[in-house]
matplotlib code that plots the C-alpha trace (Angstrom):
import matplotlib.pyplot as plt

x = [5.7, 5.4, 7.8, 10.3, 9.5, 9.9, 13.6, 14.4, 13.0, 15.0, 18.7, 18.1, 17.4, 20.8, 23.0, 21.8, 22.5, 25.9, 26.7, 25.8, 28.7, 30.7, 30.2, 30.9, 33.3, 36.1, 34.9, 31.6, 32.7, 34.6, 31.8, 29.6, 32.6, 31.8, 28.6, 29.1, 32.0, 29.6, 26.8, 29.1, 29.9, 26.7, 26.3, 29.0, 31.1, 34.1, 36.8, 34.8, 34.2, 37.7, 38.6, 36.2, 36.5, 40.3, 39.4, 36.9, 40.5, 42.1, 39.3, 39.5, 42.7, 42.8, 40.4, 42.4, 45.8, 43.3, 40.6, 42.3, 40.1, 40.8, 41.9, 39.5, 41.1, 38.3, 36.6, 39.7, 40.5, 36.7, 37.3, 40.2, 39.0, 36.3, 38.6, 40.8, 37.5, 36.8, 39.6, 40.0, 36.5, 37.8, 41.0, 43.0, 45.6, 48.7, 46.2, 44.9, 48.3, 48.8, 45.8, 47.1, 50.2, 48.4, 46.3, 49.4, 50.2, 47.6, 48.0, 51.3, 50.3, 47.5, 48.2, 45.0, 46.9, 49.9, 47.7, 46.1, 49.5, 50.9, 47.6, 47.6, 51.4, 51.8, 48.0, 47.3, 50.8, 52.7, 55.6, 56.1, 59.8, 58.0, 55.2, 57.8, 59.4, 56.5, 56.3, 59.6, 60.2, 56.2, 57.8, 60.7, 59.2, 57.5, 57.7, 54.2, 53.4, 50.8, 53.2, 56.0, 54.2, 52.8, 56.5, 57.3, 54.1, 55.4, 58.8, 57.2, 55.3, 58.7, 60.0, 62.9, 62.4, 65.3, 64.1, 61.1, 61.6, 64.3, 60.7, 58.5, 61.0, 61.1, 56.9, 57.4, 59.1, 56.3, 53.8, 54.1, 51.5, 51.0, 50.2, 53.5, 55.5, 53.7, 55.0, 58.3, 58.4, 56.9, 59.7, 62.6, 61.2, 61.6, 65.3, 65.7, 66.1, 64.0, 65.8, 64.9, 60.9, 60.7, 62.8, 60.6, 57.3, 59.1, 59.8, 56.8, 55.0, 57.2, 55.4, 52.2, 49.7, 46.2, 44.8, 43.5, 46.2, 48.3, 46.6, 46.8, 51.0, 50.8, 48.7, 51.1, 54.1, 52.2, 51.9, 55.9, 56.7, 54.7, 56.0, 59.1, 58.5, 59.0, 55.5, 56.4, 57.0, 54.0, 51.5, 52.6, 51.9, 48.8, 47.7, 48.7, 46.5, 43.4, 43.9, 43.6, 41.0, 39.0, 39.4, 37.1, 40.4, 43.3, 41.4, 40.5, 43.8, 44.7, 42.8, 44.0, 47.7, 46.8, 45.4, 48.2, 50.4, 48.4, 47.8, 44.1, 43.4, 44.3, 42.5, 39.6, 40.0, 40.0, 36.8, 34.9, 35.8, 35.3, 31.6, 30.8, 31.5, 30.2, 27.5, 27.4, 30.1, 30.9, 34.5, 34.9, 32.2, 34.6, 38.0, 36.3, 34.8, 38.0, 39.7, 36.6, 37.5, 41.3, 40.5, 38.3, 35.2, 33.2, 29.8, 30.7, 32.4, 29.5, 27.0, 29.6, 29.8, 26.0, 26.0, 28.1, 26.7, 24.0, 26.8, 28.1, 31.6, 32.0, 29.1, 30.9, 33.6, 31.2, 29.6, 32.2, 33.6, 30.0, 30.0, 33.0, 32.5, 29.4, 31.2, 34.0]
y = [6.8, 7.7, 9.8, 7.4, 5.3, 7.7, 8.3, 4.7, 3.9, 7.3, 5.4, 2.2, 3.7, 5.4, 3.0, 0.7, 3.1, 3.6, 0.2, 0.0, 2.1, 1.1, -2.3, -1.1, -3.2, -1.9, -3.8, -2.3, 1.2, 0.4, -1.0, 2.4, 4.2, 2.7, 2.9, 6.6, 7.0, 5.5, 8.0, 10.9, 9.4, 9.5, 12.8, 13.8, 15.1, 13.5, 14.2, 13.8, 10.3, 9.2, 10.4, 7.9, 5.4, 5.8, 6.3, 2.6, 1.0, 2.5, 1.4, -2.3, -2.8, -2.1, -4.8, -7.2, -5.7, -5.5, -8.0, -10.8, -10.8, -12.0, -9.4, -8.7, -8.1, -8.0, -5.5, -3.2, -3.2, -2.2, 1.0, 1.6, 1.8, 4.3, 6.2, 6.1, 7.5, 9.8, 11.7, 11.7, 13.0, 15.5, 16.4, 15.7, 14.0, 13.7, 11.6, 9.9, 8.4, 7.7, 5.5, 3.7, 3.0, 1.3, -0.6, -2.0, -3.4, -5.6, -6.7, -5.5, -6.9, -5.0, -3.2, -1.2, 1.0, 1.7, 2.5, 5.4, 6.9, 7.3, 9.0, 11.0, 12.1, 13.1, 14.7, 16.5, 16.6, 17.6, 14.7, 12.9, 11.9, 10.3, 8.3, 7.1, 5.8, 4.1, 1.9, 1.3, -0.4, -2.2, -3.3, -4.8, -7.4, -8.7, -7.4, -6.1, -4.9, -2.3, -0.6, -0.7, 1.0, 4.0, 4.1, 5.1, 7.6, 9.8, 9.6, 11.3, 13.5, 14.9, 15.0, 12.5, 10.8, 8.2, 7.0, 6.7, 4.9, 2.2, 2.1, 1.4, -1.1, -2.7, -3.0, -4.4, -7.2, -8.2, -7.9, -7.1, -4.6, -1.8, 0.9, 0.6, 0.3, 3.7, 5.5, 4.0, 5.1, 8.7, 8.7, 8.1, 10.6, 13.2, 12.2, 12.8, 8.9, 8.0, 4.9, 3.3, 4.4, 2.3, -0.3, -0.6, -1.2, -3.2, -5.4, -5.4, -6.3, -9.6, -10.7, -11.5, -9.8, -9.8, -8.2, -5.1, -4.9, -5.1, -2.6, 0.0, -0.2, 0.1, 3.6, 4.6, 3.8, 5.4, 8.6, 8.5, 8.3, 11.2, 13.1, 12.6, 13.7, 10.0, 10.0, 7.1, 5.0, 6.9, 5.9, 2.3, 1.3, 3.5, 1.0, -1.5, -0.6, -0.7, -3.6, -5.1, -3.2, -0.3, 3.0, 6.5, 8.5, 6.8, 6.3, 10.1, 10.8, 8.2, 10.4, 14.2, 12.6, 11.0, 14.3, 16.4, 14.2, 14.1, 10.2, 10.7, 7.1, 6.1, 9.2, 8.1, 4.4, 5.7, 7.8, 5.5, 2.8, 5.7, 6.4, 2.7, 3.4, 6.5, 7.6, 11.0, 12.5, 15.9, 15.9, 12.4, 14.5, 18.0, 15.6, 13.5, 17.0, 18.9, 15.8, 16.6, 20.0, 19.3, 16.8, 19.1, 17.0, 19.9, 18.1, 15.8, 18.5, 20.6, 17.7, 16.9, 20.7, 21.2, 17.9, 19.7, 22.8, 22.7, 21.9, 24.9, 23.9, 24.0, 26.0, 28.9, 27.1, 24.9, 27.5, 29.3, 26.5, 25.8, 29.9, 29.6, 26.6, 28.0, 31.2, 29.5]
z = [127.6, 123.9, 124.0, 125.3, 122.8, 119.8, 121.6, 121.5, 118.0, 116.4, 118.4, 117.5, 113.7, 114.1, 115.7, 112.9, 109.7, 111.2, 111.6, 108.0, 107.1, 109.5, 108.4, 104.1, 102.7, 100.8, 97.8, 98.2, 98.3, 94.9, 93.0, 94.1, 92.8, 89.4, 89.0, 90.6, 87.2, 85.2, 85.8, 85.1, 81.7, 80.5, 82.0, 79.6, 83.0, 81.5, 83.4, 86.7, 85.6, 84.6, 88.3, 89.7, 88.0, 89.1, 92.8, 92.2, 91.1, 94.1, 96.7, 94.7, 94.9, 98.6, 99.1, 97.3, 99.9, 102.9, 102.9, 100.8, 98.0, 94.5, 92.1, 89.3, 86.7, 84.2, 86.1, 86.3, 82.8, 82.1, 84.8, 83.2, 80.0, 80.7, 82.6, 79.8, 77.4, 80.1, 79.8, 76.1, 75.5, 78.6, 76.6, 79.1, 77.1, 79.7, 81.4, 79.0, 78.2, 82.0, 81.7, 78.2, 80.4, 83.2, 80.5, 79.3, 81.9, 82.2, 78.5, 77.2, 73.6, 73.2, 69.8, 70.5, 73.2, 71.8, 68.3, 70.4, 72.5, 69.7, 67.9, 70.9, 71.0, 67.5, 67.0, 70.2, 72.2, 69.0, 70.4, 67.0, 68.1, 71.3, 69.2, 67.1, 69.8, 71.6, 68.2, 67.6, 71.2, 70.8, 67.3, 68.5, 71.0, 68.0, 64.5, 62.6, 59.2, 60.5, 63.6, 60.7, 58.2, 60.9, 61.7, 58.3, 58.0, 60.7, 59.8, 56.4, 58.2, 60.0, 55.9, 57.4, 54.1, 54.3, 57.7, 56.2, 53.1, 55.3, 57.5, 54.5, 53.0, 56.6, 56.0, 52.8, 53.6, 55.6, 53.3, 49.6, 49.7, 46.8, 48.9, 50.7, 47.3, 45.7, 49.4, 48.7, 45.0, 46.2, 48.6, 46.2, 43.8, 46.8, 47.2, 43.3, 43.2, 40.2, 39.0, 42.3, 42.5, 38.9, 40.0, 43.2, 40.9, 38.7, 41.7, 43.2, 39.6, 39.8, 42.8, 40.4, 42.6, 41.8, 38.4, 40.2, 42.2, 39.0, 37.4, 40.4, 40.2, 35.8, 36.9, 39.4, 37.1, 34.5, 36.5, 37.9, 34.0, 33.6, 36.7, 35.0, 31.7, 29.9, 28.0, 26.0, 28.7, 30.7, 27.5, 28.1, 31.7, 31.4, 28.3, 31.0, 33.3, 31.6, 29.8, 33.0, 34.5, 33.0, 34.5, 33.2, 35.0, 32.6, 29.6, 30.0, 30.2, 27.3, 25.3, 26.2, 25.4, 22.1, 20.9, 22.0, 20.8, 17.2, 17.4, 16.4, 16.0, 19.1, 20.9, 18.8, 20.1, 23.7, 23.3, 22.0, 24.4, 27.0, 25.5, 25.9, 29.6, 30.1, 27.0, 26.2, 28.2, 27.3, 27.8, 25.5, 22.7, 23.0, 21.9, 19.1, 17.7, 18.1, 16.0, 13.3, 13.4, 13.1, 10.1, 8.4, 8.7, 9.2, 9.8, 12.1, 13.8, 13.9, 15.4, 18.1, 19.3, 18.9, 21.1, 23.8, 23.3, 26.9, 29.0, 30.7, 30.4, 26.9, 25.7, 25.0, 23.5, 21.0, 19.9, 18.7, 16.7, 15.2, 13.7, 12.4, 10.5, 9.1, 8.4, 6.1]

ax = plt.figure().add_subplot(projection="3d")
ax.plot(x, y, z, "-o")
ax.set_aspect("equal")
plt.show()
């Protein structure tokens, strides 16, 4: 009798757990697909996971075909972005991209996406020619400073410098940024087109942007000047520069130029407004005793190198100067 009893009980168990998963909905099966992708993520099983999460957008959007229910479109974009993650962290880039494509097409605007195909074509897939065009055709539905200005970058990077400067101009026009205007001058100088890098900053410093701003384009003028061998003209948009905003770099090089150039009092100017800054820095000390030295004021020569003696740099050299002084 107990026996017939345990038979029954163990069919009736059966019958029941199959008509469990007989009974699984499509939906169901989707959702334990996801949390299934989700627990391969953060057991760092990467690729495993993206597949998943892809077979959860499979099963869901069966149910949507199959039992008529409404699409979830929040839900898919979640799956697809961990499937997406999943197989970036995998390195599986071609799919990667695959996913990116399918995420676009659930929000074609997304700047987001087309930010990272193109990261991924020109860094991992070596297909710069491809990246650039991914932003060209997101650029031309709508026009954007940021997608125009990457445009330019990797038309750079291929050293197609006048498709990059046309690119960079293009930028420009959308915002009168300094950053852009420096690439532009960098570029011109490249294709041996120096009048138009100054007349670039001399454009841009009509705008009237902000003092710091200002300051940043006298420094870079400063510096094409000086790439081009015009010191005069480099001395002046350096003086510029940090009349509008002190900087230890220019006035630094304020004073190396002064002295080679034998303008003592102005090198002198410049290291002591450098010292204000920056008290007891040995490279300001080593100029303002080497213009003692060059002056014959052998005492304040001597205290300046005896000054800058400790520091490794120019102990050698200080002490030297110091025994010959003595030695005269």
């Amino acid at each position: 009798m107990y026996k017939k009893i345990l038979i029954l009980t163990v069919l009736l168990l059966a019958l029941t757990i199959s008509s469990l998963f007989a009974d699984k909905s499509l939906e169901r099966i989707a959702n334990e697909k996801g949390v299934e992708g989700e627990t391969l993520y953060n057991d760092k099983k990467f690729v495993e996971s993206a597949q998943t999460f892809e077979a959860a957008i499979t099963k869901l959007e069966e149910a949507v075909k199959t039992d008529d229910i409404p699409l979830d479109n929040e839900k898919i974009a979640r799956w697809l972005e961990l499937a997406f993650n999943g197989y970036y962290q995998g390195k599986k880039f071609e799919d990667a991209i695959r996913i990116i494509d399918r995420q676009l097409k659930l929000d074609p605007t997304n700047y987001t996406y087309i930010n990272y195909k193109s990261i991924i074509l020109k860094k991992y897939l070596k297909r710069i020619d491809e990246a650039i065009v991914v932003l060209k055709e997101f650029n031309s539905t709508k026009r954007s400073f940021k997608v125009e200005k990457k445009i330019a970058s990797y038309y750079s990077d291929l050293e197609d410098y006048e498709n990059a400067v046309i690119w960079y101009q293009k930028a420009y026009e959308q915002k009168k940024d300094a950053t852009v205007i420096e690439k532009i001058a960098i570029i011109y100088l490249k294709l041996d087109r120096n009048g138009e890098a100054i007349t670039a900053y001399q454009d841009f410093i009509k705008t009237n942007p902000n003092e710091s701003v200002l300051a940043k384009t006298y420094k870079n003028l400063g510096k094409l000047y000086e790439d081009m061998g015009n010191n005069a003209k480099s001395l002046e948009n350096y003086e510029k520069s940090i009349n509008l905003k002190y900087s230890s770099d220019i006035v630094l090089t304020l004073i190396m130029k002064y002295y080679e150039a034998n303008s003592y009092d102005k090198a002198l100017e410049k290291i002591s407004l450098f010292l204000k800054n920056k008290p007891g820095n040995s490279d300001a000390i080593y100029y303002r005793a080497m213009i003692h030295f060059n002056r014959e004021e052998k005492e304040a020569a001597i205290d300046d190198f005896q000054t800058i003696s400790s520091d490794p740099k120019y102990s050698k050299l200080a002490m030297g100067y110091i025994e010959s002084i003595k030695s005269e």
